[in-house]
Phi, psi and omega in degrees: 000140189276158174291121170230175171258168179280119183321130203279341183304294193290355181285312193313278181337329193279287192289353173274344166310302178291313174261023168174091194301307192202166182334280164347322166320273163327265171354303188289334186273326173285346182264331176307305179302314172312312162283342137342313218253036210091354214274141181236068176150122163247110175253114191255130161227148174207118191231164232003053162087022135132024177277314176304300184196145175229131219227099178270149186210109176225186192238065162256223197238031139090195172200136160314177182283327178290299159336303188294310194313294184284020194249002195229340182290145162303108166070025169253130150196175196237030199245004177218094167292317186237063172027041174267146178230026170244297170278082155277089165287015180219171182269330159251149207224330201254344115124050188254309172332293160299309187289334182308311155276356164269017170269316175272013185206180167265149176209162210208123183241160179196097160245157164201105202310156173293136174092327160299150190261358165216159176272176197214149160247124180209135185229133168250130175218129189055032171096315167298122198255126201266212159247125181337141178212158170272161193196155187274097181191149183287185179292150204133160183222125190236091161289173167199143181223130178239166183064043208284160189075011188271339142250034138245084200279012161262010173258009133340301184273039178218344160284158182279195164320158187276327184303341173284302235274342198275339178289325171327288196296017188248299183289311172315322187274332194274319196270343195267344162273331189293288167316352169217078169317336190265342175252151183275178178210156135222157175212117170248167171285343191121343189220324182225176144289138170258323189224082160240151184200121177287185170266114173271152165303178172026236202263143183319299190306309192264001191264309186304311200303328205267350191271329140349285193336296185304319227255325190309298189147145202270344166291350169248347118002299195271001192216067176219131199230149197292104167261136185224103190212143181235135185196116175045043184091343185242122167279131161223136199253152142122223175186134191263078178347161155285167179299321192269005164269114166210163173245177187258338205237187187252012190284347162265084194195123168228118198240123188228147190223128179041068166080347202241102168303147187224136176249112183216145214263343167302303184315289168347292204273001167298324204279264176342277181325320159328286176311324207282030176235005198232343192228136177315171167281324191266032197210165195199128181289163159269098194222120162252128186206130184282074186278107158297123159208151161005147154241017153253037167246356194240140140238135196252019186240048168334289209220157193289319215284006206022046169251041201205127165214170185237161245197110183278352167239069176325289157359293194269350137336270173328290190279003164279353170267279196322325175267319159294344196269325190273004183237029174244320186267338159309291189313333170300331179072235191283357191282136176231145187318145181275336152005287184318274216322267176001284159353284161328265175323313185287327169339294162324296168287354200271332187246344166306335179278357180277134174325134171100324199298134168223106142270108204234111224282168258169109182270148208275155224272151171279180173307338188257331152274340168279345152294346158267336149328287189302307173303329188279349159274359171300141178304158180303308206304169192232037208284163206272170175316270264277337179277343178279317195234109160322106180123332217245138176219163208251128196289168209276358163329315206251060178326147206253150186224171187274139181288021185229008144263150204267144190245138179240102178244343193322320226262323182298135186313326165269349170071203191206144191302140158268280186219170175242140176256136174064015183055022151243352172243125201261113169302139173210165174217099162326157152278348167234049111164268200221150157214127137267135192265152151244116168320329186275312190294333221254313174274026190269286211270029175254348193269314201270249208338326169276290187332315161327281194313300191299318187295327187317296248248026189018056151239028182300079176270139186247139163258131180264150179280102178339281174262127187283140193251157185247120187224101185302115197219359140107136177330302180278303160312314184314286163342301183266343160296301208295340157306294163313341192301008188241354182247338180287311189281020181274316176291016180066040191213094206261127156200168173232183163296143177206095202077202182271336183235009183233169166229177172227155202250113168280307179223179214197164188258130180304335172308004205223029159075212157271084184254176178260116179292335179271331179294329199292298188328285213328302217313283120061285165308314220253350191260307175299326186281333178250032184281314196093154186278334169307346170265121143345124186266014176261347144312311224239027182298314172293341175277328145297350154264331175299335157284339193256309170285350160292326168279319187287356192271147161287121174320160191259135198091021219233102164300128188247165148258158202315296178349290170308300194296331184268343155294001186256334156271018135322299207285310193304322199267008157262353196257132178296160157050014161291324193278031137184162172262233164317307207267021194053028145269186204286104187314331209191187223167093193258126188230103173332144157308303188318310175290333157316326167285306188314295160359291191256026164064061218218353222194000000 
């Protein structure tokens, strides 16, 4: 077959496969332009999720009638003045975007630049380009694509429902408002609104945080914390959820570099990697984050749809998302999402409202019988902190009392132990209402944290075991501790081979108490197995203190005396990231007096 050229209708067509994939597509390069050109109000209409018709509407600064012809040619634009294609200020660039879809849809553009005394019309339809007429429209630009695919019907049957394809355009339009605060947007269906968002005021952080708000959720505002870092030129901006604020899927996670959402799969795993010592593997954090960089250290010009960049120092990128993000979620200390709480209370009304539910009031105990109730449930035994809670000490603010005198702690951010419920829950009372702890989650990460510190600072002590302990795991678990055994004992955790199917534990890390040296091995082995042999296990260090504090921690079902429970919310409220533990879920549960009342219509 002989070599030929190709007909420009279908080179349009060819390339509109790559830049509009699906409605949405459309919709991001026009609304991309719309910003491109100024505009500060954008209005989107879309009906049957945008195959019937799709309508961009802004107030920018138009385009003449000569301007209009060539704004629909291949590879005209006006967005590379001096043909650089490394320093790129706009979002669109490659000058694909209009004739690709007027080759595959009917279209209809109508501007008129500030200051003209008529707006101009020019319609592409199926690739045929008509000629500019005068037409009735303010300053400003109006596309419109109708029909979208109609002369390719075979990429008809690869779009979805329309109600999917209008959510695809609901997220496309929401990260492309995230990135511009200052402009308004709406997007209706044709029959209703869908989307509005004004255009915010005053300083960018806060015009971004409240436009965040809108799209996000006003909960994620209140359980959300500020990142701001700088490293080798490159800025990041933007605000990280807390931990105990999660989603089930990664859809929330938003990411922008100079402005241009992006989807990259280092950021993802940056992200992730940040969390993984504070969040379950099946939870997903909430983060919108804003990368400044060079603009010859980024290429945004991957792929036509540009959602895609690569990054010349990846390295230093990753890390500076990974460090900022843990020393912002540090700096929160005991704080956990008002979620917990919001949960809690429905909970809470949910059973009281239930059929059957019986309360039958009680005149309430004075101050001085409920601290002997809470001492009297303390063990007989006289044990000192450091042997009841391995780890845990009490800092010197917070002077240690006697358990049969009442502490006025109230005024400390966890307040002061009343009592313990079920010999797992520590009650405590604030000055504006309630806290419950869970004992085990909450010293589970006051145990890793110190374990943390002493590896930083390779002061990690270890206690040896009166009887060296033997613990059977079968040839291939036996195997892979005894590989590991030279990184375990860095962590104060000493064993060897002991046959072919065992190991044996000699010394065990003093944070961690009396722990069951076997239940510890196993969990260890079965951790190592699913780690896999391709990882490195010095990667995977934290997740080996997290396992080692978790047999160290104190237990649920573990009686404390009054001491003990304010020390441990002391301990907490010095501690980064205590308000949740290893595995992210929540250390505590803060319940307002005000919403307490409501509960019993007190209010």
């Amino acid at each position: 077959m002989p070599i030929r050229l190709l007909p420009p209708t279908l080179v349009n067509q060819i390339a509109a496969g790559e830049v509009v994939e699906r409605p949405a597509s459309a919709i991001k390069e026009l609304v991309e332009n719309a910003l491109d050109a100024g505009a500060s109000r954008i209005d989107v209409v879309v009906t049957e999720g945008g195959q019937a018709l799709i309508s961009v509407t802004d107030d920018g600064g138009g385009m003449a009638p000569d301007q209009l012809e060539l704004a629909v040619e291949r590879h005209a634009t006006s967005k590379l003045p001096d043909d650089d294609l490394v320093h790129i200020r706009h979002l669109g660039f490659r000058g694909e975007a209009l004739p690709s879809i007027g080759s595959v849809a009917r279209l209809t553009i109508t501007s008129r630049p500030h200051g003209a005394d008529s707006a101009w019309a020019l319609t592409v339809e199926g690739g045929a380009k008509g000629q500019p007429v005068p037409a009735a429209h303010p300053s400003g630009t109006r596309v419109e694509v109708r029909d979208l695919f109609f002369a390719t019907p075979a990429r008809l049957k690869f779009l979805k429902a329309p109600r999917t394809e209008l959510t695809h355009a609901v997220d496309v339009l929401e990260r492309l408002a995230m990135a511009h605060p200052q402009v308004g947007f709406s997007l209706s269906d044709g029959t209703r609104p869908v989307l509005k968002l004004a255009g915010q005021k005053g300083e960018r952080a806060e015009a971004l945080l409240a436009r965040l708000g809108a799209i996000i959720g006003r909960d994620f505002q209140d359980n959300a914390v500020p990142l701001d870092a700088e490293r080798d030129g490159v800025r990041l901006t933007g605000w990280a959820g807390l931990p105990t604020f999660n989603k089930g899927t990664s859809a929330y996670q938003y990411l922008f570099v100079n402005g241009r959402p992006v989807k990259d799969r280092l950021v993802i795993g940056a992200v992730r990697g940040a969390y993984q010592d504070v969040l379950s593997h099946d939870r997903h954090p909430v983060v919108a984050l804003f990368v400044e960089v060079p603009a010859d250290a980024v290429d945004v010009n991957v792929h036509p749809a540009k959602s895609e960049v690569r990054f010349r120092e990846a390295g230093l990128v990753r890390g500076l998302i990974v460090s900022a993000i843990r020393h912002a979620l540090a700096a929160a200390g005991h704080r956990t999402a008002s979620t917990v709480s919001d949960a809690a209370l429905g909970a809470l009304g949910a059973a009281a409202s239930r059929p059957g539910f019986n309360y039958q009031w009680q005149p309430r105990p004075s101050q001085g019988q409920i601290w002997q109730a809470a001492s009297a449930q303390a063990p007989r035994q006289d044990w000192g902190l450091a042997e009841a809670l391995p780890g845990l000490h009490l800092p010197p603010q917070a002077p240690a009392a006697e358990d049969n005198a009442p502490l006025d702690n109230v005024d400390f951010p966890l307040g002061a132990a009343r009592a313990q419920v079920h010999d797992t829950y520590i009650i405590a009372e604030t000055r504006t209402g309630m806290v419950v702890v869970d004992q085990h989650a909450a010293h589970e990460r006051l145990v890793l944290e110190r374990m943390r510190a002493a590896q930083a600072e390779g002061t990690i002590k270890t206690q040896a075991l009166l009887l060296p302990e033997v613990v059977e795991l079968g040839e291939a678990g036996a195997a892979r501790v005894a590989e590991a055994a030279p990184v375990l004992a860095e962590l104060g955790l000493v064993v060897e081979a002991f046959g072919p199917g065992a190991v044996v534990v000699r010394e065990t890390p003093a944070l961690l108490g009396e722990c069951d040296a076997q239940a510890l091995v196993r969990d260890l082995a079965d951790d190592l197995a699913e780690w896999g042999e391709a990882l490195k296990l010095r990667e995977k260090l934290g997740d080996v203190c997290a396992t080692m504090a978790c047999h160290g921690s104190v237990r649920a079902g573990r009686r404390l005396s009054v001491t003990e429970m304010n020390a441990l919310l002391r301990q907490m409220e010095a501690t980064p990231l205590s308000g949740q533990c290893n595995h992210g879920r929540p250390t505590h549960v803060t319940l307002g007096l005000a919403d307490i009342e409501k509960l019993f219509g007190r209010r």
